[in-house]
N, C-alpha and C positions, 0 to 999 in steps of 0.2 A: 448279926449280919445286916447292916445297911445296903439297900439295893434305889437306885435311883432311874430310873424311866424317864428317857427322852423324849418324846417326841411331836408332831405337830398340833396338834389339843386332845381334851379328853373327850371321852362321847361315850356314850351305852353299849359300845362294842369292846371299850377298854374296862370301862368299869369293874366289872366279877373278877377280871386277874389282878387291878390293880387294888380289890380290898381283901382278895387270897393274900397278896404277899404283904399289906399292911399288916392283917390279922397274926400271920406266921414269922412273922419280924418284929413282932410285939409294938408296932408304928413305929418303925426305923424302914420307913419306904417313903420316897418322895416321886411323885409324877412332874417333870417340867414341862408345860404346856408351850411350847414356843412361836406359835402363831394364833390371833384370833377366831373364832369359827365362822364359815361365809354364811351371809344371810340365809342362802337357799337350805342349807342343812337345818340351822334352827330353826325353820318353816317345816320343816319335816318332822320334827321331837327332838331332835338331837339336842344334846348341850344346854342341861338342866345345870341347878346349882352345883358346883364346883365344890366336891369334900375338900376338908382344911390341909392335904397333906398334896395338892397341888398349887404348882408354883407358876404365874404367868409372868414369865420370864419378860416377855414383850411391854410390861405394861410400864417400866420405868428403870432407870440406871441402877437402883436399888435391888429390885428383882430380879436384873439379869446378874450381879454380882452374887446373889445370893444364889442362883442357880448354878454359875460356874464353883461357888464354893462348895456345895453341894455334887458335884459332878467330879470335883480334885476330891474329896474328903470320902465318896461312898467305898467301898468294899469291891460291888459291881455293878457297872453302869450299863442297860439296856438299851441302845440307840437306835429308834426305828426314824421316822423322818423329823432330821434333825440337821442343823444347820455343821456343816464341818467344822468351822471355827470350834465349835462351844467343844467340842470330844477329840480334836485331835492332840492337844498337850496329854491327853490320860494316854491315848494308844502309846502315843512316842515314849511316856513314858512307862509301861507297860504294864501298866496295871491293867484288872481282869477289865474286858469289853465283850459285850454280845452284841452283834449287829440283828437288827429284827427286820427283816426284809421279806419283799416278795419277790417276783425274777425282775431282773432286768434289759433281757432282751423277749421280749412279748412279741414285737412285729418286726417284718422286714426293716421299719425304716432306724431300727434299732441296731440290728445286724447290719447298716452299709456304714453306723459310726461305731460299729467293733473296734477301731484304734486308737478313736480318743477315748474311747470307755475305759478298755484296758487299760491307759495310763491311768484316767481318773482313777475305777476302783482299784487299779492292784497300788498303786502309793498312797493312798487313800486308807487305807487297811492293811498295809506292812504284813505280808504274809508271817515275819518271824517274830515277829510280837503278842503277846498273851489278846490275839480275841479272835473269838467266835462267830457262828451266824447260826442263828434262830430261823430257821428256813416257816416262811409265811405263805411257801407255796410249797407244791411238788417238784415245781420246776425250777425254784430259786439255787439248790447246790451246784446242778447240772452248768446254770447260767455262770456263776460265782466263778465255777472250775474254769472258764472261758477266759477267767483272766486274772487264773491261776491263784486264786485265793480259797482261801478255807478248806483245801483241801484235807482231809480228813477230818474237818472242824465243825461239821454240822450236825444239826439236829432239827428233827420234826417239832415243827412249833405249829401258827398259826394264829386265828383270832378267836376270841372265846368271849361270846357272849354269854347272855342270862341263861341258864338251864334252868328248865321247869322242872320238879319231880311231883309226878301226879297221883294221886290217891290209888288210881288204878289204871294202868293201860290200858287195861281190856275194854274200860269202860271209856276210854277214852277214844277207843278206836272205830268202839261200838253206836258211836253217836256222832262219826262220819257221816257225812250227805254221798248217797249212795254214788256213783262212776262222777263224781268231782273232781274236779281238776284245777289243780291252782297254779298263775306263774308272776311272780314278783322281779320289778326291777324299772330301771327309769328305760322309757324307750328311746334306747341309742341302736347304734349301728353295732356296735361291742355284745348286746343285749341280745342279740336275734329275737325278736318279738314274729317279727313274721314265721318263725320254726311253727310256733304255738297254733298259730292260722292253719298253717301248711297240713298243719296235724289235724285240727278239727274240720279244717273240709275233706278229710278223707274218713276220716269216722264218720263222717255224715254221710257220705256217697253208699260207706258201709252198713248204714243204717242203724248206727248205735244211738242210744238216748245216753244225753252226755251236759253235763254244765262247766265250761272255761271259763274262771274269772282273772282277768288281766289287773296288778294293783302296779300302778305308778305313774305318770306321765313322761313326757322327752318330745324329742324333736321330730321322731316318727311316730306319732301318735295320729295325726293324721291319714297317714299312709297306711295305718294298721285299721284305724275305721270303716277309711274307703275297702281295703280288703272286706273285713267282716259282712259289707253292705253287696259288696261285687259277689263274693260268695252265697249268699245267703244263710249267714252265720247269725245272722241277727238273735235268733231263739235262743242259740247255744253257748254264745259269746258275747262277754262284758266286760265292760271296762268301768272299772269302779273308781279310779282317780287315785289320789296320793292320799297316804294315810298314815295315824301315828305309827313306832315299834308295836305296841299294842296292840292296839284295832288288825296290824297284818299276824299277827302272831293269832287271833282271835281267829281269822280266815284262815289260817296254815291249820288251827283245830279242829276245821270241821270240813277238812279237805284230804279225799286217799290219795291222789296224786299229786307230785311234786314238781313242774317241768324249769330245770334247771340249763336255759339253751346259750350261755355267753361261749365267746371262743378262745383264745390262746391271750386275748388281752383283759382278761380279769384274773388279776393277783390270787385272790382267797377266794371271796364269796359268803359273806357271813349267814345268808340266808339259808347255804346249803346247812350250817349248824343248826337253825331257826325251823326249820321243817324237819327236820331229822327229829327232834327233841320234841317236836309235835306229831310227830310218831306219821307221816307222810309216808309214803311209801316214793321215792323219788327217782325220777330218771334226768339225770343230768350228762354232760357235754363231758368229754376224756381229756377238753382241754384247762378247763376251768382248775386253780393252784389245788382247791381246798379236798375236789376229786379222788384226788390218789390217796389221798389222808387218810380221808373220812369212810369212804363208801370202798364197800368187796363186795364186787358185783356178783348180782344173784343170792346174797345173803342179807346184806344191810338196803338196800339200791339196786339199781339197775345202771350201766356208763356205756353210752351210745358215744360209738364216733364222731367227732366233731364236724358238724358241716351235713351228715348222711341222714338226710330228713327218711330215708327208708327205715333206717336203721329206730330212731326215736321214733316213729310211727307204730313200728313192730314192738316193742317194747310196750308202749302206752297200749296198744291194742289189746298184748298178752293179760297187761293188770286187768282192763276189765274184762278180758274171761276170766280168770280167774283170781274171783275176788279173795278166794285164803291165802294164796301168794302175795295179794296185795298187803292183805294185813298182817303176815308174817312179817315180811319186809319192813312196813311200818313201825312193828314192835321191838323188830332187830335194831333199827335204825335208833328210838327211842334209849334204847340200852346202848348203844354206843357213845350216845353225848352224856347219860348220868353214869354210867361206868368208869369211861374213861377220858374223852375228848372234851371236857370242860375246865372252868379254871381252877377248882379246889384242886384236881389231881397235877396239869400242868404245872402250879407255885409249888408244888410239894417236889416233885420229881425236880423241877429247876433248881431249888434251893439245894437240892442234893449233889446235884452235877457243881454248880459253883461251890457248893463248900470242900466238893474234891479236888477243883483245879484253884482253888486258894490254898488248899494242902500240900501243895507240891504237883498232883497226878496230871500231866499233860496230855495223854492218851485217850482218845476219843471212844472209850470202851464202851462195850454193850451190857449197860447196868438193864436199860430196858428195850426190849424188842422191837413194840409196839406202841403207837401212842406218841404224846409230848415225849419231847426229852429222848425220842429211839435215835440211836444214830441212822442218819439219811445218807443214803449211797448219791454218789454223785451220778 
């Protein structure tokens, strides 16, 4: 089976599924990178050397022809953001497509162009034509049904970064920085940084001994200092700047708390995979895509209402009374991204789904319950 991946570059979030489906394709996988990566991301780690089985479509007449021959010729085509041109000859003509998306109605100002969207995607994606959608949120089928696509054509997908598997949980859990707390992300207004505040000036009122470390910067970075300074958070609360994958992956290891506070306009959230797999014990936002996936509250996680600083307060409070529920959580959490929520299981279970609807099988059946690849109710 040839399988070809669309979409806007590669990066360390694409990486692990796109060397799954190299490996189990015996290298009949191509990735087409269709646009450059922005300065600020490769300032960040992103966007190391480029394996030989991606294609930078952009870089010349040559390699975009090569990409569209690649894109008519594959088996199945994965198209996450990707230019219409290059995939709509395959849809029309109906060979297998899996759209890789996250929702597309996030905020209101989404919902007042519900009419041209609806033309866009519903012709855009020919409901009766052979393709699919790879839901990259919770709430991407929901959105999708809005204009009347895919129905019954979805599945739980997602992003799938590096899974660690560690020598030993326990030990891993074990050598936590006692009531730490970690919250990752750029400070925007999408981010709620202020949540993070919100919380530790109340654990302080409460008189808990507590360390916050903030990793990222943004355009409220200022306004989150002045807070920390007006509070008198200063002891408790830090802000450590931007840092590689690594180095935050290195902080997510020696952290039991996870605060995960974006609202209804973050797609996925790769970091809620990032902290899970570093065995965190996390309390994140009921809005955020990756949420409904990943985390059973009270087993894996903790999922605070979005917006309900009461609600995310009580929770963070609960972990540190009680730290064995912290590290339960933690270690649940950890078993959920090497069990099942990573990329070796997702290529496996995908490759299954497309070799059945290359077979004929049109029927959105429940091969798997749970997981990549479960079928997603609208």
């Amino acid at each position: 089976m040839r399988i070809v991946f669309v979409s806007n570059y590669y990066n360390h979030h694409q990486a692990p599924l796109s060397e799954a489906f190299y490996i189990k394709t015996n290298g009949n996988y191509y990735f087409i990178q269709t646009m450059p990566m922005e300065n600020e991301r490769k300032k960040m780690g992103w966007g190391a050397n480029l394996p030989n089985f991606v294609v930078e479509s952009y870089k010349d007449k040559q390699s975009y022809s090569q990409a569209l021959h690649l894109i008519d010729a594959a088996d199945v085509v994965i198209a996450g953001s990707a230019p219409e041109k290059m995939i709509r000859k395959r849809i029309r003509s109906g060979k297998l497509v899996f759209r890789y998306s996250e929702r597309i109605y996030k905020n209101i100002k989404n919902w007042l162009t519900l009419p041209l969207r609806f033309v866009k995607y519903h012709f855009n994606n020919f409901p009766s034509k052979n393709i699919y959608l790879l839901c990259a949120s919770a709430y991407a089928a929901g959105d999708y049904a809005k204009t009347r696509n895919f129905i019954g054509k979805t599945y739980k997908w997602g992003y799938f970064p590096a899974v660690k598997k560690y020598e030993s949980i326990d030990a891993l859990v074990e050598q936590k920085e006692k009531a730490s707390i970690l919250w990752v992300a750029r400070f925007i207004e999408l981010k709620h940084p202020d949540a993070s505040i919100l919380v530790a000036e109340r654990l302080k009122k409460e008189g808990y001994e507590f360390n916050l470390n903030l990793i990222g910067n943004g355009i409220l970075q200022e306004k989150i200092q002045n807070m920390i300074k007006e509070k008198g958070l200063e002891n408790y609360v830090h802000i450590l700047g931007v840092m590689s994958p690594e180095r935050v992956r290195a902080y997510m290891e020696i952290s039991q708390i996870f605060l995960f506070t974006s609202d209804f306009n973050e797609g996925w959230g790769a970091v809620l995979n990032e902290s899970m797999n570093s065995g965190c014990a996390v309390v994140a936002s009921h809005a955020i895509g990756s949420v409904p996936f990943l985390i059973k509250d009270g087993e894996n996680g903790f999922i605070y209402k979005n917006g309900n600083i009461d609600d995310l307060y009580d929770k963070v409070k609960f972990l540190l009374d009680h730290p064995k529920k912290c590290t339960e959580l933690g270690k649940n959490a950890y078993f959920t991204l090497t069990d099942e929520w990573n990329a070796d299981v997702a290529a496996e279970r995908f490759l299954h789904i497309a070799e059945n609807l290359l077979n004929g099988e049109k029927k959105n059946f429940n091969i798997y319950f749970d997981g990549p690849c479960a079928k997603n109710e609208e």
